[in-house]
BAVOTI-667560 format. One record per residue (C-alpha): residue number from 1; residue in three letters; x, y, z. Coordinates in pm, 1 decimal, decimal comma. Layout:
BEGIN
<node><pos>NUM</pos><code>ALA</code><x>X</x><y>Y</y><z>Z</z></node>
...
end
This chain:
BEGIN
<node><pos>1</pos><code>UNK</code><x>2493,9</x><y>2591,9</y><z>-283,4</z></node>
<node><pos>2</pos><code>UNK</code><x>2475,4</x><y>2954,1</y><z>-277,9</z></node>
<node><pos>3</pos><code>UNK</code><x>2115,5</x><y>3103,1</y><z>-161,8</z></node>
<node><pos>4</pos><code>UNK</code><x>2014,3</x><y>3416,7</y><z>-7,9</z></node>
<node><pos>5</pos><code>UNK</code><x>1794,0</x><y>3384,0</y><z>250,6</z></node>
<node><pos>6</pos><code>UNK</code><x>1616,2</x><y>3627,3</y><z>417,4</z></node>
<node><pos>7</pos><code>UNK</code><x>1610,1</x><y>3624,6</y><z>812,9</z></node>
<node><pos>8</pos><code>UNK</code><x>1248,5</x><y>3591,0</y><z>994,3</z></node>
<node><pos>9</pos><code>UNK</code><x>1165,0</x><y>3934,4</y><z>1133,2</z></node>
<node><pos>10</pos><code>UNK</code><x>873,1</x><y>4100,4</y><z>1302,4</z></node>
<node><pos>11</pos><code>UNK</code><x>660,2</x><y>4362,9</y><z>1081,1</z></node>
<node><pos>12</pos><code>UNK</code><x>513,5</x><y>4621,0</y><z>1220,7</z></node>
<node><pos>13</pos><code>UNK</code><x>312,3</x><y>4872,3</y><z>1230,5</z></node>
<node><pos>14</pos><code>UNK</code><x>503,8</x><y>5101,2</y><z>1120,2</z></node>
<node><pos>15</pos><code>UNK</code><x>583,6</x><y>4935,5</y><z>765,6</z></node>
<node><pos>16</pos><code>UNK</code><x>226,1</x><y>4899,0</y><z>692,2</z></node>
<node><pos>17</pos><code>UNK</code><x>81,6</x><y>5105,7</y><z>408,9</z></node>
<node><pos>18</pos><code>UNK</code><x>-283,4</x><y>5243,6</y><z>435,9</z></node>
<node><pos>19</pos><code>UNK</code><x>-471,3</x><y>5501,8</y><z>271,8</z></node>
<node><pos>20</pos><code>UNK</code><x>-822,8</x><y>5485,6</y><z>68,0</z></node>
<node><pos>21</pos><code>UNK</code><x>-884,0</x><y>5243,0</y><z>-163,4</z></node>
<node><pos>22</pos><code>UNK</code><x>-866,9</x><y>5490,3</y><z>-531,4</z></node>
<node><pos>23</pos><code>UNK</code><x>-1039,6</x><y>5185,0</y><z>-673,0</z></node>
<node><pos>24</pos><code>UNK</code><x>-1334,7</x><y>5143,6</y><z>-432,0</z></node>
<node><pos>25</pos><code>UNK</code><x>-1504,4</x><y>5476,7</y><z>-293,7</z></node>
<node><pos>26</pos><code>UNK</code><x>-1576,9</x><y>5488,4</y><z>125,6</z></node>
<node><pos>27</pos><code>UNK</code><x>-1349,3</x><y>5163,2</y><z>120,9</z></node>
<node><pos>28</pos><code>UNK</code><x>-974,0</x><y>5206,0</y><z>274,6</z></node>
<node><pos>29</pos><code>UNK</code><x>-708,5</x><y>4955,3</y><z>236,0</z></node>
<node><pos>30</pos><code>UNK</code><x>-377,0</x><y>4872,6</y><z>413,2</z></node>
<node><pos>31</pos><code>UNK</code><x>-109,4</x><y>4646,1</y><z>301,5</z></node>
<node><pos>32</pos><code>UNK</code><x>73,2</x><y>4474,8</y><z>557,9</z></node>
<node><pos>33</pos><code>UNK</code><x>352,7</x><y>4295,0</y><z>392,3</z></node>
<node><pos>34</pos><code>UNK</code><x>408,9</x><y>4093,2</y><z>60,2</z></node>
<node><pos>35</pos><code>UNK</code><x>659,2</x><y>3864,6</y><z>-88,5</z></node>
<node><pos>36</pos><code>UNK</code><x>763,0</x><y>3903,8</y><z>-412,0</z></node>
<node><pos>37</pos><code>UNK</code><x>675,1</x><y>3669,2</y><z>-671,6</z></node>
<node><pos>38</pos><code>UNK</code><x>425,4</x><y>3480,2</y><z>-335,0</z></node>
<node><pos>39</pos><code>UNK</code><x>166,1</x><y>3693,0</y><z>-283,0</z></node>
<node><pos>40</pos><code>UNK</code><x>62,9</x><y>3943,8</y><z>2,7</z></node>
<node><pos>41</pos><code>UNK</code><x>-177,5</x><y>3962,2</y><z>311,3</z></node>
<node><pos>42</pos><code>UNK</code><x>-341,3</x><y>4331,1</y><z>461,5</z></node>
<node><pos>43</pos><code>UNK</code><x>-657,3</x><y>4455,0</y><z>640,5</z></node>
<node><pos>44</pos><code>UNK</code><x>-983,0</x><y>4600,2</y><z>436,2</z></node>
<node><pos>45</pos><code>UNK</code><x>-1213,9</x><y>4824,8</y><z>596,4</z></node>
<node><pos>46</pos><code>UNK</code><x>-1562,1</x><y>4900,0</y><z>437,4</z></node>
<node><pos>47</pos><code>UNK</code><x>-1832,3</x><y>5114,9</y><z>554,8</z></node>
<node><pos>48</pos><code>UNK</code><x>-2156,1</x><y>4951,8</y><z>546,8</z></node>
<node><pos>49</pos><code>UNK</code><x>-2339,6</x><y>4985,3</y><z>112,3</z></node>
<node><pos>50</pos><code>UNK</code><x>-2026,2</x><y>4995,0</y><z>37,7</z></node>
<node><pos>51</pos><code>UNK</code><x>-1883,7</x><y>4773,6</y><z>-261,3</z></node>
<node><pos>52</pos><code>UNK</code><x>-1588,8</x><y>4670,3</y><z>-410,3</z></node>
<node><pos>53</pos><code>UNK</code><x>-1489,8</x><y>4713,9</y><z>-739,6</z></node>
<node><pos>54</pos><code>UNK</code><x>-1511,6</x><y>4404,5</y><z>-958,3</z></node>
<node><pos>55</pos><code>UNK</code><x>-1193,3</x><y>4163,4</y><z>-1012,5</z></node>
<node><pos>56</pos><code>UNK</code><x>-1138,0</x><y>3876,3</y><z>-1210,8</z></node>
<node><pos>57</pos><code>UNK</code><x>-917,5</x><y>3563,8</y><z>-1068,8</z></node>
<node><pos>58</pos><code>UNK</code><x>-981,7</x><y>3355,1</y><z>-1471,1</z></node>
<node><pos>59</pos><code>UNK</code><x>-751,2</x><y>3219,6</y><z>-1680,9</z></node>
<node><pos>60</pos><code>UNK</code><x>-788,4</x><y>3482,5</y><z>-1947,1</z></node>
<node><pos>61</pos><code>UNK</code><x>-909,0</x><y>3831,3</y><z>-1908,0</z></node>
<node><pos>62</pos><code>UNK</code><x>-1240,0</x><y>3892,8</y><z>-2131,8</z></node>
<node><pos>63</pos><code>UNK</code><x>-1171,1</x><y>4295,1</y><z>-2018,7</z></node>
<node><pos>64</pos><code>UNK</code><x>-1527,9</x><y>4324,6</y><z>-1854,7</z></node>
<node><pos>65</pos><code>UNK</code><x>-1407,9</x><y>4313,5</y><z>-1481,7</z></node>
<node><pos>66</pos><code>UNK</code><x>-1251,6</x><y>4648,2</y><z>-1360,3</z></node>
<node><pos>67</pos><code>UNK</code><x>-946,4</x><y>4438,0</y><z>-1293,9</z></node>
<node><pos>68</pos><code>UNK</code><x>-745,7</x><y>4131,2</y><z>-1376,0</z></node>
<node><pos>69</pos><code>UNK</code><x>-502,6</x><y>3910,6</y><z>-1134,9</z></node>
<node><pos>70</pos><code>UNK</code><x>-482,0</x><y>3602,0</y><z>-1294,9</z></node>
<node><pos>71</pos><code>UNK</code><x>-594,5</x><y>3282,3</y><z>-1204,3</z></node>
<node><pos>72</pos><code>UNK</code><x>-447,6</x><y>3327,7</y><z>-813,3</z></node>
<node><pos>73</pos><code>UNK</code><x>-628,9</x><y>3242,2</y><z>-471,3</z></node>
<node><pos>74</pos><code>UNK</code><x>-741,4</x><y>3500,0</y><z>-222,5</z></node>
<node><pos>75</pos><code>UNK</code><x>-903,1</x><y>3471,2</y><z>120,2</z></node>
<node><pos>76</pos><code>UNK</code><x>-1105,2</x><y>3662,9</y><z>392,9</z></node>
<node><pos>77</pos><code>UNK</code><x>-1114,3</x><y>3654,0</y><z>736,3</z></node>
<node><pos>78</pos><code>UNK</code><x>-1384,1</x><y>3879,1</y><z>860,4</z></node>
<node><pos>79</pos><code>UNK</code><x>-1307,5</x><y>4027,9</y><z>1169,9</z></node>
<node><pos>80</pos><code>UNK</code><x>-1581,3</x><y>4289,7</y><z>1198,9</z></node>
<node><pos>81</pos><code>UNK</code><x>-1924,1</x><y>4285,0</y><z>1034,6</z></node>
<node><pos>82</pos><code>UNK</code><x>-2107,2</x><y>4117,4</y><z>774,4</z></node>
<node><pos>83</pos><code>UNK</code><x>-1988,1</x><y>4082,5</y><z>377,1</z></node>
<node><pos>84</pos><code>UNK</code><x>-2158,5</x><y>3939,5</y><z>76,5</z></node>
<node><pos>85</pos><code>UNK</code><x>-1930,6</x><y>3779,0</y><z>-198,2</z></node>
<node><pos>86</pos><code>UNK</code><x>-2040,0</x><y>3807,2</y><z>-528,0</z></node>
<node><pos>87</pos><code>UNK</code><x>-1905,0</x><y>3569,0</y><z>-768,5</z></node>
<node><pos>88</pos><code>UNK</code><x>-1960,5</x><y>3417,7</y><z>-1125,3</z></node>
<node><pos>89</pos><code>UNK</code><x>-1878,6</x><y>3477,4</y><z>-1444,1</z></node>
<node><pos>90</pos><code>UNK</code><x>-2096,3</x><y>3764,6</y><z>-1569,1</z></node>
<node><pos>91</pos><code>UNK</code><x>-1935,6</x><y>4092,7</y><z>-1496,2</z></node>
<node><pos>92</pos><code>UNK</code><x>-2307,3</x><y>4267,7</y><z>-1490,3</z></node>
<node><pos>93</pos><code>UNK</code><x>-2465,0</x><y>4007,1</y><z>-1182,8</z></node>
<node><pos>94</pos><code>UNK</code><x>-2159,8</x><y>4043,7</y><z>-986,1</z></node>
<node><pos>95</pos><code>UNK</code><x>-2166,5</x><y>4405,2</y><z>-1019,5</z></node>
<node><pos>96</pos><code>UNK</code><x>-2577,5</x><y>4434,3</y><z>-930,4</z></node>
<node><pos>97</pos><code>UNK</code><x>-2552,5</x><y>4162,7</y><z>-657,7</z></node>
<node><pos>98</pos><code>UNK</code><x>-2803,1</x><y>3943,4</y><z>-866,5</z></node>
<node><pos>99</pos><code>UNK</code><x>-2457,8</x><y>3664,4</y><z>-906,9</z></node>
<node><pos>100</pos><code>UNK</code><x>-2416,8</x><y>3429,9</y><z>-661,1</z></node>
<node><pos>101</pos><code>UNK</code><x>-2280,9</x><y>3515,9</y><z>-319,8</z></node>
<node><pos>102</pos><code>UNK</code><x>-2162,0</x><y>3377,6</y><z>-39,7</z></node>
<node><pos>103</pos><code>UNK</code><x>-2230,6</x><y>3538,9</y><z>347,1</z></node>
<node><pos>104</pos><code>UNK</code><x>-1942,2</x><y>3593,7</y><z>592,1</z></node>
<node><pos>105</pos><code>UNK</code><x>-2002,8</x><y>3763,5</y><z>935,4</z></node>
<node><pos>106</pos><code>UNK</code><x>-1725,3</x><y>3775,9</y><z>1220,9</z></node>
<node><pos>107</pos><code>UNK</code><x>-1530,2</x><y>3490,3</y><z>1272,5</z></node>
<node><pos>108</pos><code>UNK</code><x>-1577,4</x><y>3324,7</y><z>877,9</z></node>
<node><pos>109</pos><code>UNK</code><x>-1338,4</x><y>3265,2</y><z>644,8</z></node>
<node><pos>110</pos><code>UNK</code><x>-1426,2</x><y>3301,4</y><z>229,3</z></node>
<node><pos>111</pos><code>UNK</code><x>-1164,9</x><y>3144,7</y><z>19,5</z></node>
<node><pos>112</pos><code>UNK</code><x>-1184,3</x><y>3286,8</y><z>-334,7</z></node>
<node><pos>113</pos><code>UNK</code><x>-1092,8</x><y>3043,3</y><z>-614,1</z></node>
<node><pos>114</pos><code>UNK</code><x>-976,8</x><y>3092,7</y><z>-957,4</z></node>
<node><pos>115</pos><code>UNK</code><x>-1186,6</x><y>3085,2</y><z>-1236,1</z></node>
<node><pos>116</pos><code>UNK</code><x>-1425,9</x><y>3364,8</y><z>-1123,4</z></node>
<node><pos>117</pos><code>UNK</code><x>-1508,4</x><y>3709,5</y><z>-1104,1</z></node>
<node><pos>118</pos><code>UNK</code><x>-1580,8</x><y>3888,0</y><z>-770,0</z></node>
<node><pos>119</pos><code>UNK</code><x>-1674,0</x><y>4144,4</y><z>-566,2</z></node>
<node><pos>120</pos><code>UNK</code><x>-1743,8</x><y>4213,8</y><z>-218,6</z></node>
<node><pos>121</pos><code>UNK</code><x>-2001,7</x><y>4425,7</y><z>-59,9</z></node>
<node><pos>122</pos><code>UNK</code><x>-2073,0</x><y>4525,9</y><z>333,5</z></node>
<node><pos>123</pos><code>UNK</code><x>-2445,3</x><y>4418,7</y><z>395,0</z></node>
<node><pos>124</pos><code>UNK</code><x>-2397,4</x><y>4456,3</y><z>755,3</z></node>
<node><pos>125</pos><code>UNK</code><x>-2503,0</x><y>4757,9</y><z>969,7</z></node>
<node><pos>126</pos><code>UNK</code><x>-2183,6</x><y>4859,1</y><z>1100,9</z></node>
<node><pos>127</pos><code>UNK</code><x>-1838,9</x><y>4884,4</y><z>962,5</z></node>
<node><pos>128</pos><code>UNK</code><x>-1678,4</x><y>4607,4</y><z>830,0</z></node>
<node><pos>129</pos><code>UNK</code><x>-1296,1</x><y>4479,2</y><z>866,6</z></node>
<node><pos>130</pos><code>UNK</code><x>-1157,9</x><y>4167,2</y><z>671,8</z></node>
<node><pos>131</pos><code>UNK</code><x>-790,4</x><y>4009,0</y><z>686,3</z></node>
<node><pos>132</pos><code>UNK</code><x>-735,4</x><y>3916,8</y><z>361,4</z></node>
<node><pos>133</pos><code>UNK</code><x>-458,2</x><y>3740,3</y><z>154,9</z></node>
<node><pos>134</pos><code>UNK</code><x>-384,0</x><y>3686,8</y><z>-207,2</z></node>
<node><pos>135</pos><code>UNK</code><x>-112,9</x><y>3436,0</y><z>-418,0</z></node>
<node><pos>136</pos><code>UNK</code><x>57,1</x><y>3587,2</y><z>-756,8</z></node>
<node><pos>137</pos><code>UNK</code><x>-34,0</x><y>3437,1</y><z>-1049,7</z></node>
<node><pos>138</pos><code>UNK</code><x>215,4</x><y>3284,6</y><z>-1299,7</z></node>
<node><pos>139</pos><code>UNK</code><x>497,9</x><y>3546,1</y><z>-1445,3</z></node>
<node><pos>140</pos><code>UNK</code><x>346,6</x><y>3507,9</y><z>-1742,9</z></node>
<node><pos>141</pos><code>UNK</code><x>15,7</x><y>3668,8</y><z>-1685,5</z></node>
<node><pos>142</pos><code>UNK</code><x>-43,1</x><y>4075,0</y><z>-1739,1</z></node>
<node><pos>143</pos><code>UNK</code><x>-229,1</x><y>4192,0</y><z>-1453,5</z></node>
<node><pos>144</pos><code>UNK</code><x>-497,7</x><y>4494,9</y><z>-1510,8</z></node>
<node><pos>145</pos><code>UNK</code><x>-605,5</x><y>4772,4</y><z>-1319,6</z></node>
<node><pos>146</pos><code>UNK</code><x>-868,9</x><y>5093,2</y><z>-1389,9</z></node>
<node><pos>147</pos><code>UNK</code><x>-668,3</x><y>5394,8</y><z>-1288,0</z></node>
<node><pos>148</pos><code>UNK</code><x>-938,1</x><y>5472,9</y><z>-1068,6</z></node>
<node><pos>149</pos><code>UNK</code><x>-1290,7</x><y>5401,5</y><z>-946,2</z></node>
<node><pos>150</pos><code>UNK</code><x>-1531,5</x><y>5249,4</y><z>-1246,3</z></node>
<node><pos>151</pos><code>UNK</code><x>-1859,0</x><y>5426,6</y><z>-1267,4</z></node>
<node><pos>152</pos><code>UNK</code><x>-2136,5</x><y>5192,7</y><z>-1170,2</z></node>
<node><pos>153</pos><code>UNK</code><x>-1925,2</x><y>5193,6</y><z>-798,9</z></node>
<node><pos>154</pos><code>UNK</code><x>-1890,0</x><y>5606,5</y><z>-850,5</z></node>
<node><pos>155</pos><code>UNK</code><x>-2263,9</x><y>5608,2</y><z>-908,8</z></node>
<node><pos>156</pos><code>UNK</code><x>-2376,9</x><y>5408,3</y><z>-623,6</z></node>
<node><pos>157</pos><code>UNK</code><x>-2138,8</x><y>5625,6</y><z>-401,3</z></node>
<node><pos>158</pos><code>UNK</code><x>-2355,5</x><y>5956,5</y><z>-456,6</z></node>
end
């Protein structure tokens, strides 16, 4: 049997990508590491009103949601502040905060399952930092991304 395997190793710092997030103004994002064709794991940091963009995890992409990933998993472990979840599957409630949600202060973990649309908004009063992780959805599927941020999150940001 011939396989390449890769040896365990430390990642640090150092190989860690951050910078805003284009996608969600007053939000910055930092990749930490991913595996190709797995998924990948990073940090989130959110002022507090701030919102994420919306994001769909369904089987097939009805094009409402600013973006697409495919029926995948994702998790967040809040380390700092407090975060509403919005989830469901009209595009508009998620967006207003009128869909259902789910609260997460320090120390919670919010497991996002497929099948939904999401997005997360800091409700707290202080800044906000989650550890998050995400899967890959099958090859098959065509991920979607706006180029940059939609404008009901542009609007709230003024």
């Amino acid at each position: 049997m011939n396989e390449t395997r890769i040896k365990p190793r430390a990642i640090t710092m150092g190989d860690w990508k951050s910078g805003p997030d284009d996608l969600s103004p007053g939000c910055d994002i930092t990749s930490m590491a991913g595996v190709e064709g797995i998924g990948g794991i990073g940090l989130y940091f959110m002022a507090p009103g701030k919102q994420t963009n919306t994001f769909s995890m369904e089987a097939s992409d009805d094009g409402t949601a600013d973006e697409y990933y495919g029926m995948c998993h994702e998790f967040y472990y809040i380390l700092a502040g407090e975060f509403t979840m919005y989830w469901g599957e009209d595009v508009a409630k998620v967006q207003a905060g009128t869909a259902n949600k789910v609260l997460l202060k320090a120390g919670d973990l919010g497991y996002w399952t497929p099948g939904y649309k999401y997005s997360a908004k800091n409700t707290g009063k202080v800044p906000g930092t989650f550890f998050w992780g995400i899967t890959r959805p099958a090859p098959v599927v065509k991920r979607r991304a706006v180029s940059e941020a939609p404008q009901w999150l542009k609007a709230k940001s003024v």
